[in-house]
VMD Tcl script that draws the C-alpha trace (Angstrom):
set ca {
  {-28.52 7.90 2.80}
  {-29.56 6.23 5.74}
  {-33.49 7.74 5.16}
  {-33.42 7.00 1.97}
  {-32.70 3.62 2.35}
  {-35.21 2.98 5.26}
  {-38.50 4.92 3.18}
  {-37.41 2.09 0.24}
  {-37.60 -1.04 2.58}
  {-40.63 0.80 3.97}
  {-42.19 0.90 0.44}
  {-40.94 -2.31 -0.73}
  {-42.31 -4.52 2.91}
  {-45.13 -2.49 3.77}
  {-46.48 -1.25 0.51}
  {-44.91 -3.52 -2.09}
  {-43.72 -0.34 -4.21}
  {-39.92 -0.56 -5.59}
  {-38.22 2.00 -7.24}
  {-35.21 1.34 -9.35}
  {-34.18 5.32 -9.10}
  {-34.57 5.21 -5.51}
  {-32.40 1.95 -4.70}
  {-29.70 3.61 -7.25}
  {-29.99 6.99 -5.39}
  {-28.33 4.99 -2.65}
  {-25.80 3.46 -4.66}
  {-24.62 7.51 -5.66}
  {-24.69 8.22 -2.40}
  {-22.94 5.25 -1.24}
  {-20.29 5.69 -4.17}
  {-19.74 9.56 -3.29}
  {-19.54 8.94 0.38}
  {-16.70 6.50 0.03}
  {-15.03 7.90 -3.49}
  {-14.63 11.28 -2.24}
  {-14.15 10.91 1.95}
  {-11.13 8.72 0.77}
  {-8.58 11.51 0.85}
  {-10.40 12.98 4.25}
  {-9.47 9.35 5.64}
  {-6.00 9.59 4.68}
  {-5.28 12.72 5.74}
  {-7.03 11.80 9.05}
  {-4.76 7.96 9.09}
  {-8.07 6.14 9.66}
  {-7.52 4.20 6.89}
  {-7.80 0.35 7.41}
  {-4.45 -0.37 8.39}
  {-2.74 -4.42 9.26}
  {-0.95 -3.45 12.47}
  {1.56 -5.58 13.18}
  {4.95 -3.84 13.38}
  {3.74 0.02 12.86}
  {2.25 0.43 16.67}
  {5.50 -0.62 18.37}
  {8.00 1.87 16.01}
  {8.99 4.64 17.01}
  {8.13 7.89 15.04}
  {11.13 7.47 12.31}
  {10.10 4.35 11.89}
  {6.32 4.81 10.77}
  {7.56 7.49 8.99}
  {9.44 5.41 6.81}
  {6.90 2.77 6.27}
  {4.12 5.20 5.30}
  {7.00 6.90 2.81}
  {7.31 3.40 1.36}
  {3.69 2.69 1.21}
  {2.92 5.99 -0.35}
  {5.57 5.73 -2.85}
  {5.50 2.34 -3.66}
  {2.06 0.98 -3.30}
  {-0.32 3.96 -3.17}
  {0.85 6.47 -5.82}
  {1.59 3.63 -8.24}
  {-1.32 1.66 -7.93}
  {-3.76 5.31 -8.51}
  {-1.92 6.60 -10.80}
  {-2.57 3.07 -13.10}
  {-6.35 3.08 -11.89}
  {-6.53 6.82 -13.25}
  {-4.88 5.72 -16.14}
  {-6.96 3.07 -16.78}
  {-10.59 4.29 -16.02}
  {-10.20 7.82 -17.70}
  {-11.20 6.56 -21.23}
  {-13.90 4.99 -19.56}
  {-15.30 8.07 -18.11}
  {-14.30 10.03 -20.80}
  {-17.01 7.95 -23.03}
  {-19.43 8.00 -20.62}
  {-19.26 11.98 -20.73}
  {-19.09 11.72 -24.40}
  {-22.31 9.80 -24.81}
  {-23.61 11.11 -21.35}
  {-24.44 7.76 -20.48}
  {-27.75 6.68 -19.06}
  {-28.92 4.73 -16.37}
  {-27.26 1.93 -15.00}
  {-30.91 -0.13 -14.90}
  {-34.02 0.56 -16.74}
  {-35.79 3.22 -14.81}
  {-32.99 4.05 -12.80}
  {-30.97 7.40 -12.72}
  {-30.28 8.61 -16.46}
  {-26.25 10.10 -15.04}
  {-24.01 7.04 -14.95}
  {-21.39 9.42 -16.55}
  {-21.34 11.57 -13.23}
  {-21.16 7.61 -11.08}
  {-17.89 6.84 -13.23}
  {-16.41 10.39 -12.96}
  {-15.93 9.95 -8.82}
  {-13.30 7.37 -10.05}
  {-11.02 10.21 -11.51}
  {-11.75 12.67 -8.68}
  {-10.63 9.65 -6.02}
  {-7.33 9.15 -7.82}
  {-6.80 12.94 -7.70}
  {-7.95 13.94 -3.83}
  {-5.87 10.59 -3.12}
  {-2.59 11.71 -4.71}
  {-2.96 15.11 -4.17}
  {-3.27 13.49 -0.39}
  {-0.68 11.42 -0.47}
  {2.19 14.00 -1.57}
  {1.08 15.76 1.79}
  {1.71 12.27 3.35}
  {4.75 11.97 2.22}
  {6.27 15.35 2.92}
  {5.24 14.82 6.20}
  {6.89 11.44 6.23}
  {9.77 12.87 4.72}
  {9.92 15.82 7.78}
  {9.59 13.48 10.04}
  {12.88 11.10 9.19}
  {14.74 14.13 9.04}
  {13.67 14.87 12.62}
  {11.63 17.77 12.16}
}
mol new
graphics top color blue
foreach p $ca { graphics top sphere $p radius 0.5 }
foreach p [lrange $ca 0 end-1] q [lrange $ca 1 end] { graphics top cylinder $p $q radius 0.2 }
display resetview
């Protein structure tokens, strides 16, 4: 991504060629990158996290936050977006929709459809979360 990115500000300063494909092949790239590492990140707990309590608990204790933010605020809030985006992406498969600009890539259906598989490697991530969690308050 990052070569990609440096041969189009290459062509664009130097040369004063632009490519519409080529600055949306970054924007897949960026999209898949983030879309499907998202589960990776979570099962890793690198995810962006506002640490104000959670470093000074004790193991029961994050354990029970991250049960309430998985159940409450994670697996509620993807399970909507996955509601909500898969007639979306269904339609885009249906008409195989094109390009997002003119002369860009002609696969915006295959763009939309990370949105599904990041709700799914997310909550497929989080149940794992939570059973840990769950093992954890009962002191296993």
């Amino acid at each position: 991504m990052m070569c990609v990115q440096f041969v189009i500000v290459l062509l664009r300063y130097v040369f004063g060629v632009s490519s519409i494909a080529m600055n949306e092949s970054v924007l897949y790239m960026h999209a898949t990158l983030f879309m499907l590492g998202a589960g990776y990140t979570l099962l890793k707990d690198e995810h962006v996290r506002v640490d104000i309590f959670y470093s000074k608990l004790n193991v029961r204790g994050k354990a029970a936050i991250d049960l309430f933010g998985h159940v409450v605020l994670l697996i509620p809030a993807i399970t909507m977006l996955l509601y909500w985006s898969w007639p979306t992406v269904r339609n885009a498969w249906s008409i195989y929709e094109g390009a997002i600009s003119v002369g860009g890539i002609p696969a915006s259906f295959l763009l939309k459809t990370l949105i599904p598989a990041f709700c799914l490697l997310l909550l497929v991530q989080s149940v794992s979360c939570i059973l840990k969690s769950f093992y954890r308050l009962k002191g296993y």
